[in-house]
PDB file of N, H, CA, C and O in Angstrom:
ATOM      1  N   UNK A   1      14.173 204.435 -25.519  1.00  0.00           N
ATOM      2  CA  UNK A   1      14.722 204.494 -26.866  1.00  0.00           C
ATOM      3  C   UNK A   1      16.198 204.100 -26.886  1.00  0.00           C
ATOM      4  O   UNK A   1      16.797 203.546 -27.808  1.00  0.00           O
ATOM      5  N   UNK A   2      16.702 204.509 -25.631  1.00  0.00           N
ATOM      6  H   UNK A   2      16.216 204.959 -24.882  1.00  0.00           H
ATOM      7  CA  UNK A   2      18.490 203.916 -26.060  1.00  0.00           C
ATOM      8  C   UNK A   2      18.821 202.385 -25.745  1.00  0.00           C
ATOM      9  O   UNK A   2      19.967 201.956 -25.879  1.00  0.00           O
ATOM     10  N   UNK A   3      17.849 201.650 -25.354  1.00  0.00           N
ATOM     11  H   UNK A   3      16.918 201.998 -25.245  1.00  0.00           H
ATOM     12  CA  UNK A   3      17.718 200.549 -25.118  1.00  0.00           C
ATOM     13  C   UNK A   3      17.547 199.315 -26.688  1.00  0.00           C
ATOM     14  O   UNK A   3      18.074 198.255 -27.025  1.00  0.00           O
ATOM     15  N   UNK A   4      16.449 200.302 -27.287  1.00  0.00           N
ATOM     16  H   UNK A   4      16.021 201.163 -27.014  1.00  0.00           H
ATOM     17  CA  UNK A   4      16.365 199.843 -28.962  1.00  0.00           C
ATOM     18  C   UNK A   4      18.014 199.872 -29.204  1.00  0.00           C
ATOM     19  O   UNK A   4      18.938 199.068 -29.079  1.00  0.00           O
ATOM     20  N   UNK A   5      17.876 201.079 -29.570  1.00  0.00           N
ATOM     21  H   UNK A   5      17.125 201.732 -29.673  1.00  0.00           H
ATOM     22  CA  UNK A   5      19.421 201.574 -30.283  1.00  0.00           C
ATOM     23  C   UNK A   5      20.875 200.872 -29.879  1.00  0.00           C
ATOM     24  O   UNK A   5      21.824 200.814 -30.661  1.00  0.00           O
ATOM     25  N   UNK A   6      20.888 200.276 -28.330  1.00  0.00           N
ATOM     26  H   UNK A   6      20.117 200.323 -27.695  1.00  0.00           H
ATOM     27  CA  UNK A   6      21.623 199.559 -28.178  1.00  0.00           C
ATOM     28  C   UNK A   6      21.637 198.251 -28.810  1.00  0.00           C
ATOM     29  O   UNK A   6      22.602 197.757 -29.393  1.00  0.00           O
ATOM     30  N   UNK A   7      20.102 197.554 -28.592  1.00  0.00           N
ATOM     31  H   UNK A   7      19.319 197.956 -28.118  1.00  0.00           H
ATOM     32  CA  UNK A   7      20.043 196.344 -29.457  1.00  0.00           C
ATOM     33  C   UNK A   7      20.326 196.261 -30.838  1.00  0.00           C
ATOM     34  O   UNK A   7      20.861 195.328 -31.437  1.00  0.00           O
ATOM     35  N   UNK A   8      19.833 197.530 -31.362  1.00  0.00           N
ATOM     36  H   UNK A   8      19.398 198.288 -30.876  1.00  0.00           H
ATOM     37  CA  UNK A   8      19.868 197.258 -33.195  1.00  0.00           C
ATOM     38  C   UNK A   8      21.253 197.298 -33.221  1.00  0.00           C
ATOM     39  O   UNK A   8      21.859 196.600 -34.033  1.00  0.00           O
ATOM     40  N   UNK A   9      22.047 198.278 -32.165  1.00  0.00           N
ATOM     41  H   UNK A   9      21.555 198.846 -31.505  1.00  0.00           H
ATOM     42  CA  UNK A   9      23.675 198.063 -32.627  1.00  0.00           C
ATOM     43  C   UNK A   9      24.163 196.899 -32.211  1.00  0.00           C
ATOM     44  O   UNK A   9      25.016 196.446 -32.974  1.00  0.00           O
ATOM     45  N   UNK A  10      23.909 196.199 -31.198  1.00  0.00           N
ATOM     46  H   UNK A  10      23.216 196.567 -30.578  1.00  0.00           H
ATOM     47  CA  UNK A  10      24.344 194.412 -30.906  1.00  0.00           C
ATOM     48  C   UNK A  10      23.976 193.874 -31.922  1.00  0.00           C
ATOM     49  O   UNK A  10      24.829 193.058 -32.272  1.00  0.00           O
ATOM     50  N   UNK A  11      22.554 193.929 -33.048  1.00  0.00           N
ATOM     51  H   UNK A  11      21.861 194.592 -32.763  1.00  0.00           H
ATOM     52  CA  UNK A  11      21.814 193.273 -33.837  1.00  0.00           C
ATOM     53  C   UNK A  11      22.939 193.291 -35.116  1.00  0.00           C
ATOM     54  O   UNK A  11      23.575 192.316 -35.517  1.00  0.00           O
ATOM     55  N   UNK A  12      22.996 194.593 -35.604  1.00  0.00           N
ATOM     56  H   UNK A  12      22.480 195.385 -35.278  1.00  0.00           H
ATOM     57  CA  UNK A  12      23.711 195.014 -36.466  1.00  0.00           C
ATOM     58  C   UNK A  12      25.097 194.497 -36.437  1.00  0.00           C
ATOM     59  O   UNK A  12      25.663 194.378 -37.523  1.00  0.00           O
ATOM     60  N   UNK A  13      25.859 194.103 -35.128  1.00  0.00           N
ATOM     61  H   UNK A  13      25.398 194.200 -34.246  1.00  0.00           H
ATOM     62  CA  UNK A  13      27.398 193.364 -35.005  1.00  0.00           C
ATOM     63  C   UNK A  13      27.313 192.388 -35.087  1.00  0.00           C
ATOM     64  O   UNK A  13      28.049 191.663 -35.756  1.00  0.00           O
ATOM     65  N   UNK A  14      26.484 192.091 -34.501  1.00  0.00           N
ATOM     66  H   UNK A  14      25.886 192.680 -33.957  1.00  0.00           H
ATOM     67  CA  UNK A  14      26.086 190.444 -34.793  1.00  0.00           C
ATOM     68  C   UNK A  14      25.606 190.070 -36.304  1.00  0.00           C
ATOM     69  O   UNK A  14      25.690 188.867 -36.551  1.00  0.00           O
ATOM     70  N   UNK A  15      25.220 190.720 -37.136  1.00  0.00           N
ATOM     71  H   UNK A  15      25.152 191.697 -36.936  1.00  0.00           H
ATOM     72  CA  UNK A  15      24.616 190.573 -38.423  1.00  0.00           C
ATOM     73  C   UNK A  15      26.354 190.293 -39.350  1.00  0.00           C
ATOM     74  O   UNK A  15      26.811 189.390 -40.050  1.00  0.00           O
ATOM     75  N   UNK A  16      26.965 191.886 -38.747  1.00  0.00           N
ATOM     76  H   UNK A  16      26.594 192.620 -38.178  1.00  0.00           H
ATOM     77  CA  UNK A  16      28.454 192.072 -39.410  1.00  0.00           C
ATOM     78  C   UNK A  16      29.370 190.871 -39.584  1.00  0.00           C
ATOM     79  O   UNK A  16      29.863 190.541 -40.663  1.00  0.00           O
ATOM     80  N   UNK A  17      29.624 190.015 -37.989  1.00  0.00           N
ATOM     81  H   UNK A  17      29.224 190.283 -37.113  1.00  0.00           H
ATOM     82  CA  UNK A  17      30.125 189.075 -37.494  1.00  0.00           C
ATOM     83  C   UNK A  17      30.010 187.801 -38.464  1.00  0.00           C
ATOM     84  O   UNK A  17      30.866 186.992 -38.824  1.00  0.00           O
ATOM     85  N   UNK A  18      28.521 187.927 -38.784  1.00  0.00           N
ATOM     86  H   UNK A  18      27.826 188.584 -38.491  1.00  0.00           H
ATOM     87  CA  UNK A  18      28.376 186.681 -39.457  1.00  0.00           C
ATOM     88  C   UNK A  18      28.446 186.478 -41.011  1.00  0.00           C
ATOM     89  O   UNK A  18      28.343 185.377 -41.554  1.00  0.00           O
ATOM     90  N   UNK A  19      28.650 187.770 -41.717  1.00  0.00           N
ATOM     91  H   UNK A  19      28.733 188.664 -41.276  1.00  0.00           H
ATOM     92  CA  UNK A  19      28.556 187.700 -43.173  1.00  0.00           C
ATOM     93  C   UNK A  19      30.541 187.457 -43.128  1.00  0.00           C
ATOM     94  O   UNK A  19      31.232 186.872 -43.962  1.00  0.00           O
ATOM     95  N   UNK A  20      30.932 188.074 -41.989  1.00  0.00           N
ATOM     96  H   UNK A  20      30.371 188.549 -41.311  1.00  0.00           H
ATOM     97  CA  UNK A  20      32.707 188.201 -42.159  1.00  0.00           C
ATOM     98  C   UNK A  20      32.842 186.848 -41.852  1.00  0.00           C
ATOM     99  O   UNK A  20      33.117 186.176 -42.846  1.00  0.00           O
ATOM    100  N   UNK A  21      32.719 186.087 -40.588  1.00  0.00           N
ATOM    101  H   UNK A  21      32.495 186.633 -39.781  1.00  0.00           H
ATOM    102  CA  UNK A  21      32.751 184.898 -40.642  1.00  0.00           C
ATOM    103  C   UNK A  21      32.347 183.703 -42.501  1.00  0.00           C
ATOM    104  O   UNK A  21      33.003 182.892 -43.155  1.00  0.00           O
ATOM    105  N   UNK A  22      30.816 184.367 -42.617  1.00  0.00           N
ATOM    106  H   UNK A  22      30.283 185.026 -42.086  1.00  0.00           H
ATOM    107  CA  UNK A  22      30.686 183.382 -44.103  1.00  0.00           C
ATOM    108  C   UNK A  22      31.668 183.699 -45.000  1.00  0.00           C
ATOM    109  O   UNK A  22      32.384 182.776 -45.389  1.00  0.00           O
ATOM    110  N   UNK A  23      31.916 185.161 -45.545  1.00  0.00           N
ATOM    111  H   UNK A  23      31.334 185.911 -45.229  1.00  0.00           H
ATOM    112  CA  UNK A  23      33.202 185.110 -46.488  1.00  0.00           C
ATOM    113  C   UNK A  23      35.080 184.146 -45.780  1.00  0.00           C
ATOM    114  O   UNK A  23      36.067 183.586 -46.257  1.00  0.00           O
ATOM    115  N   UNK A  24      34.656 184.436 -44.779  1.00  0.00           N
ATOM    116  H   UNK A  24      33.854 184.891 -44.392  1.00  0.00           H
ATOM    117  CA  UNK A  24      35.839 183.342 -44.575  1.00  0.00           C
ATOM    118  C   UNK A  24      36.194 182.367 -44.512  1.00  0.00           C
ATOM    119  O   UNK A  24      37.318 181.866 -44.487  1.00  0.00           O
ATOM    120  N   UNK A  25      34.653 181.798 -44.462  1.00  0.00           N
ATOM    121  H   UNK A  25      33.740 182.205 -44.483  1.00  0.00           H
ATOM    122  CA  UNK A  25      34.574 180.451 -44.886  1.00  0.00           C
ATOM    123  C   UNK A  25      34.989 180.300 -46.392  1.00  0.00           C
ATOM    124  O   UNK A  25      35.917 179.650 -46.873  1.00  0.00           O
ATOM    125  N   UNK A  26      34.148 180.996 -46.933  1.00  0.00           N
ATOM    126  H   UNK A  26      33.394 181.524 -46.542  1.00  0.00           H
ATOM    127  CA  UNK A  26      34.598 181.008 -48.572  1.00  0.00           C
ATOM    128  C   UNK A  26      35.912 181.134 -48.926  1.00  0.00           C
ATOM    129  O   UNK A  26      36.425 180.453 -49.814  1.00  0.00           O
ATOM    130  N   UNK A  27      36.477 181.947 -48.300  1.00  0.00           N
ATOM    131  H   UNK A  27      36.061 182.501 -47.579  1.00  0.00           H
ATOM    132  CA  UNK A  27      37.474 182.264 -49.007  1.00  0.00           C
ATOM    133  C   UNK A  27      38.655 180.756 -48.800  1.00  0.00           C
ATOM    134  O   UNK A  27      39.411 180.370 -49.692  1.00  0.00           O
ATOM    135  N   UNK A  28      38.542 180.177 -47.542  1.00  0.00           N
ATOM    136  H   UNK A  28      37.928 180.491 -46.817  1.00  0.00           H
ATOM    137  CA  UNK A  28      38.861 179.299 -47.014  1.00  0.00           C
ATOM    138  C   UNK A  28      38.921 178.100 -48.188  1.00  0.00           C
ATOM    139  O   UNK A  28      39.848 177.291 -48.139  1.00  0.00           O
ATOM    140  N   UNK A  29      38.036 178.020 -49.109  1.00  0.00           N
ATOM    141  H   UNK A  29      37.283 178.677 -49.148  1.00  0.00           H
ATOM    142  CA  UNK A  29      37.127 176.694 -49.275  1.00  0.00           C
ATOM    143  C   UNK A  29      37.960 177.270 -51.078  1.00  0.00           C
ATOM    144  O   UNK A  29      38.454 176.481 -51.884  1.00  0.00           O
ATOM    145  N   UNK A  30      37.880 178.641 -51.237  1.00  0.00           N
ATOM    146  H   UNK A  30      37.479 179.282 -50.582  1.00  0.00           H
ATOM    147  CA  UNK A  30      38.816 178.831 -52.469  1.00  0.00           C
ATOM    148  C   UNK A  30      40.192 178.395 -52.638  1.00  0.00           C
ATOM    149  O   UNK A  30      40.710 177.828 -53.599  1.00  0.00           O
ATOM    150  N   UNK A  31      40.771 178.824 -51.343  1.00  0.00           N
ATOM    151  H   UNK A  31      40.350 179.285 -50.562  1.00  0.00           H
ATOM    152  CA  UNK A  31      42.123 178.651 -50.782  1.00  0.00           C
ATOM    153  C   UNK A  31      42.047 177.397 -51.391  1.00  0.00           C
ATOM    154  O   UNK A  31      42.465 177.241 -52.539  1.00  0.00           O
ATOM    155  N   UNK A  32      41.527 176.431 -50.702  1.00  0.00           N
ATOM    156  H   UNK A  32      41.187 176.558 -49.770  1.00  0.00           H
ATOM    157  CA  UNK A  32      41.327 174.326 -50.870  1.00  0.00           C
ATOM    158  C   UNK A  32      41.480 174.061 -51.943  1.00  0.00           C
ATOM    159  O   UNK A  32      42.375 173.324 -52.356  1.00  0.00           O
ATOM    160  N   UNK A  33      40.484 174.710 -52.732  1.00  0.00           N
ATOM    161  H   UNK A  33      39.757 175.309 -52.396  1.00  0.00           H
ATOM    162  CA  UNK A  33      40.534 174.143 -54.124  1.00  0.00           C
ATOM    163  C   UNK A  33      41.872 174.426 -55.085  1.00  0.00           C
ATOM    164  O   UNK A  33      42.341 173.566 -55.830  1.00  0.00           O
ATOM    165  N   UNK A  34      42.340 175.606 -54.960  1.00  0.00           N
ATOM    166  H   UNK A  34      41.959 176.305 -54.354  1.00  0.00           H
ATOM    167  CA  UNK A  34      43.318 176.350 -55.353  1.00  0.00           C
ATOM    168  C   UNK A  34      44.435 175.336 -55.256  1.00  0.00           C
ATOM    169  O   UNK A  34      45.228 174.893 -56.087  1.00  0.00           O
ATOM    170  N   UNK A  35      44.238 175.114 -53.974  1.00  0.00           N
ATOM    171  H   UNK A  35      43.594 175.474 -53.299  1.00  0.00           H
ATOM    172  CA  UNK A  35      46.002 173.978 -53.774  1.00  0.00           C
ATOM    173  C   UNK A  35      45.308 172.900 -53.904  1.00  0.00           C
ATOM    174  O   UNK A  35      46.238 172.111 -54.069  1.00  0.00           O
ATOM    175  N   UNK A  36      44.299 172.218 -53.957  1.00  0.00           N
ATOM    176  H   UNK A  36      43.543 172.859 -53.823  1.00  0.00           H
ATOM    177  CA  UNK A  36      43.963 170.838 -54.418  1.00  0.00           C
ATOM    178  C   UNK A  36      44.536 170.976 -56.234  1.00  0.00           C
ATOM    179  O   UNK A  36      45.406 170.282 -56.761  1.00  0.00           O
ATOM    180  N   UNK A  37      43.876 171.877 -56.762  1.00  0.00           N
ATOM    181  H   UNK A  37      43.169 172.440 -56.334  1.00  0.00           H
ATOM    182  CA  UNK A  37      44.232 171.950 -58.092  1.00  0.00           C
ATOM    183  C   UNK A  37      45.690 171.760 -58.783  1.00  0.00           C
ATOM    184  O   UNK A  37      46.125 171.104 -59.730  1.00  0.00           O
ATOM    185  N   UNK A  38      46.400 172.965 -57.518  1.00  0.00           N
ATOM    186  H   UNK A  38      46.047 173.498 -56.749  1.00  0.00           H
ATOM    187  CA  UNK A  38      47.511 172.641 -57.662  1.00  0.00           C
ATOM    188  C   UNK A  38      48.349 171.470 -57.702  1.00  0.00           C
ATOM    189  O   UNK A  38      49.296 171.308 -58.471  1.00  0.00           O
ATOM    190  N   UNK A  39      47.927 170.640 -56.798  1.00  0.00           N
ATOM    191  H   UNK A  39      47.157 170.772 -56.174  1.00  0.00           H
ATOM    192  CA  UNK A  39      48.608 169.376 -56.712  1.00  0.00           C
ATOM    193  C   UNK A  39      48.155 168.536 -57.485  1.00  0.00           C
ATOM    194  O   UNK A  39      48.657 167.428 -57.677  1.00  0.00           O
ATOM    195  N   UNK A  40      47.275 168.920 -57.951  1.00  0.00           N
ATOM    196  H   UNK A  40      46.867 169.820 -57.796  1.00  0.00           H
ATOM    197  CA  UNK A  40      46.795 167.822 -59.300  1.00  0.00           C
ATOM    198  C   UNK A  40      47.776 168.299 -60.292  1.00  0.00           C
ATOM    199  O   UNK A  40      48.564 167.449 -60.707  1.00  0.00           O
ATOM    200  N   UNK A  41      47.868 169.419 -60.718  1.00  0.00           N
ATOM    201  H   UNK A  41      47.228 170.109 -60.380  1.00  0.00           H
ATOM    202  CA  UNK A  41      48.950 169.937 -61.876  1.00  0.00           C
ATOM    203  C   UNK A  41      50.105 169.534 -61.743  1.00  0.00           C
ATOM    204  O   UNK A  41      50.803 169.229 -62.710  1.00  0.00           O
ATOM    205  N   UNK A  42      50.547 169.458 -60.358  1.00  0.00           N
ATOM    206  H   UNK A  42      49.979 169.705 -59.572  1.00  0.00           H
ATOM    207  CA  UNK A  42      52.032 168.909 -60.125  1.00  0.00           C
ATOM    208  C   UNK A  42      51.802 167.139 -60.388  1.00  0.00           C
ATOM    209  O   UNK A  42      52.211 166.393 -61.278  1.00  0.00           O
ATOM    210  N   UNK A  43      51.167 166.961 -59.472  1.00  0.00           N
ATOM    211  H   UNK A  43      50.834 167.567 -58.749  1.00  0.00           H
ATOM    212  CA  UNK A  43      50.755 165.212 -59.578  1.00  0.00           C
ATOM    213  C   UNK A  43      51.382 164.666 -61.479  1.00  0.00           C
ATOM    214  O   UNK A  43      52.264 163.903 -61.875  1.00  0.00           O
ATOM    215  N   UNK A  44      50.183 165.700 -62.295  1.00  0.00           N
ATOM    216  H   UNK A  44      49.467 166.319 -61.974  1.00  0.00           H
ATOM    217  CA  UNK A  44      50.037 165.599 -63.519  1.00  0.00           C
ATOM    218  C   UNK A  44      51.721 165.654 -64.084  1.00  0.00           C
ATOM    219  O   UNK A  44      52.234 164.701 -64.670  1.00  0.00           O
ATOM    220  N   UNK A  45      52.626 167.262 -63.713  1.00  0.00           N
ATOM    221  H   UNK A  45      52.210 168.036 -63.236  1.00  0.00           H
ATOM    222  CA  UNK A  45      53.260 167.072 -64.557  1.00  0.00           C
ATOM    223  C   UNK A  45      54.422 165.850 -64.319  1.00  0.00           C
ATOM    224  O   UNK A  45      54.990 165.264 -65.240  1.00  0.00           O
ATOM    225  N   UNK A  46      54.710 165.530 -62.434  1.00  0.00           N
ATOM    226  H   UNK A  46      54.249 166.006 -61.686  1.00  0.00           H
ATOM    227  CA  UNK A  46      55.553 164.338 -62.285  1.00  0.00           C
ATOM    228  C   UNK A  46      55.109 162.880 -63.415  1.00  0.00           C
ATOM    229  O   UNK A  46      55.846 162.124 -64.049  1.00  0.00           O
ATOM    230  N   UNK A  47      53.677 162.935 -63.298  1.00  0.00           N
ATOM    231  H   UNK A  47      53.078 163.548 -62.783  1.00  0.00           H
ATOM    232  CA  UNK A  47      53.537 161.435 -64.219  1.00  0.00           C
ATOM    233  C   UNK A  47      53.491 161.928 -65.913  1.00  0.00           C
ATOM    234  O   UNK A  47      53.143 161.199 -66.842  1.00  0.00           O
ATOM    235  N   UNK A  48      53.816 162.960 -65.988  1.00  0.00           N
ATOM    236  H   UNK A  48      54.099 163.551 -65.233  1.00  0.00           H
ATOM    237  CA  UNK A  48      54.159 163.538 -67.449  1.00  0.00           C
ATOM    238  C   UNK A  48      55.461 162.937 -67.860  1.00  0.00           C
ATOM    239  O   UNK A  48      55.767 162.065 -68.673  1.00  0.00           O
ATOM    240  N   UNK A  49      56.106 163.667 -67.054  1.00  0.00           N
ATOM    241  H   UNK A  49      55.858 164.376 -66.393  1.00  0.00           H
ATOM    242  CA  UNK A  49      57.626 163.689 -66.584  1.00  0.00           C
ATOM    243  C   UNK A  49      58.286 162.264 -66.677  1.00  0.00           C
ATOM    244  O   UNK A  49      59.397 162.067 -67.171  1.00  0.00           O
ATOM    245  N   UNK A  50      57.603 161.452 -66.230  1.00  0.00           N
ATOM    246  H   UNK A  50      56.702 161.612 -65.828  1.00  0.00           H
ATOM    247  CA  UNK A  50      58.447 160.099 -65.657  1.00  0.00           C
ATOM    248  C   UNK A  50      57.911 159.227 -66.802  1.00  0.00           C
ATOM    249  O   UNK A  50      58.444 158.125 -66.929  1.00  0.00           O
ATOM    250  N   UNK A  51      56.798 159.615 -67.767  1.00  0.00           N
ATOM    251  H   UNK A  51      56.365 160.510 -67.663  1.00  0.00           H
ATOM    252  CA  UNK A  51      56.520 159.015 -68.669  1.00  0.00           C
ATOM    253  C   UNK A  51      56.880 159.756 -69.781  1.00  0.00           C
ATOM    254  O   UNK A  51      56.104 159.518 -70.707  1.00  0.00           O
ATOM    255  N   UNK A  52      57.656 160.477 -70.042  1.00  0.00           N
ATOM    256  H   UNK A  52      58.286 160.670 -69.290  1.00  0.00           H
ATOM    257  CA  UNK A  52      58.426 160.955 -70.795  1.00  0.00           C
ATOM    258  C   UNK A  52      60.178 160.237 -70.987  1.00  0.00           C
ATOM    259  O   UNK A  52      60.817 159.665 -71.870  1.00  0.00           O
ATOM    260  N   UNK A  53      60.341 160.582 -69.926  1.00  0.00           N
ATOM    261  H   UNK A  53      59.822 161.047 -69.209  1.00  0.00           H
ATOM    262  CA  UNK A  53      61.672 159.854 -69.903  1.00  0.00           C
ATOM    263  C   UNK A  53      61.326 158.508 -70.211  1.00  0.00           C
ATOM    264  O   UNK A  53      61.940 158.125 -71.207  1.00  0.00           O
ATOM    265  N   UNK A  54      60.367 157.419 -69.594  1.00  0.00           N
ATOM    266  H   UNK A  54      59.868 157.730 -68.785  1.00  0.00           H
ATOM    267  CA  UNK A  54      60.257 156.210 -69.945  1.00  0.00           C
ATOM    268  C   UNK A  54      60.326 155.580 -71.115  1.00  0.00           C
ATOM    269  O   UNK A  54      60.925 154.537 -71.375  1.00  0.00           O
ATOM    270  N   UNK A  55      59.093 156.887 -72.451  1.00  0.00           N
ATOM    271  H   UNK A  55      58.606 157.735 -72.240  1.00  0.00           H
ATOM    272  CA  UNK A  55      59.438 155.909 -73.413  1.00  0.00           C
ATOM    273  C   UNK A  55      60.796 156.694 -74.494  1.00  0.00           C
ATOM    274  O   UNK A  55      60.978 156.483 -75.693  1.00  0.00           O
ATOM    275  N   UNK A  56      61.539 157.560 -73.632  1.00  0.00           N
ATOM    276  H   UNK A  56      61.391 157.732 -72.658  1.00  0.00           H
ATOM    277  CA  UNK A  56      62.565 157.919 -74.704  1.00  0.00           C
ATOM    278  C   UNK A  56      64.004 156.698 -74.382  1.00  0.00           C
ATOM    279  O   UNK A  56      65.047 156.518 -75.012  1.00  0.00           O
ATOM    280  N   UNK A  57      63.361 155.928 -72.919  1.00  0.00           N
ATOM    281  H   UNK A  57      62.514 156.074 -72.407  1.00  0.00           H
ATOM    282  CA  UNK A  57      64.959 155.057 -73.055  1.00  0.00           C
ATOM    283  C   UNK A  57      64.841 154.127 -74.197  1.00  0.00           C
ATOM    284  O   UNK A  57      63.766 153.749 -74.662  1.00  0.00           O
ATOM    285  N   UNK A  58      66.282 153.702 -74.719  1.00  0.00           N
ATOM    286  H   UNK A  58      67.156 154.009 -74.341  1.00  0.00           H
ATOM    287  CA  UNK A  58      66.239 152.642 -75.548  1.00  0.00           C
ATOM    288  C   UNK A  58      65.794 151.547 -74.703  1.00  0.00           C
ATOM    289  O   UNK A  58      65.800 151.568 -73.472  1.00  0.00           O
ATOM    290  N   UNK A  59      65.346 150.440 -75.558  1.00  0.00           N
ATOM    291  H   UNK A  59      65.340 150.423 -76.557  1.00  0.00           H
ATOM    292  CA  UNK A  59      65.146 149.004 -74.889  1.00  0.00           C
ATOM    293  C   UNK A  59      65.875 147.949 -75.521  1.00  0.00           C
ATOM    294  O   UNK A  59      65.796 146.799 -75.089  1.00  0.00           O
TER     295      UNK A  59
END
């Protein structure tokens, strides 16, 4: 019997291991998007920005 009980507890760490590993993937993959987004917003407001000033010069 302590032979089970050892396995189900290797079974059971090993089960743990891998749901902590998948959320870290996730969370990983949130992180990405988060600063991909971000740099689109920045991207966005520089060509806001530079096309703002553009059409306020005189010509």
């Amino acid at each position: 019997m302590t032979r089970v009980r050892t396995w189900q507890a290797a079974i059971g760490r090993a089960e743990q291991a891998r749901q902590d590993a998948t959320a870290a993937q996730q969370a990983t993959a949130r992180m990405k998007q988060a600063l991909s987004r971000s740099d689109a917003a920045r991207a966005a407001d520089r060509l806001a920005a530079s096309w703002t000033s553009q059409e306020e010069e005189p010509r």
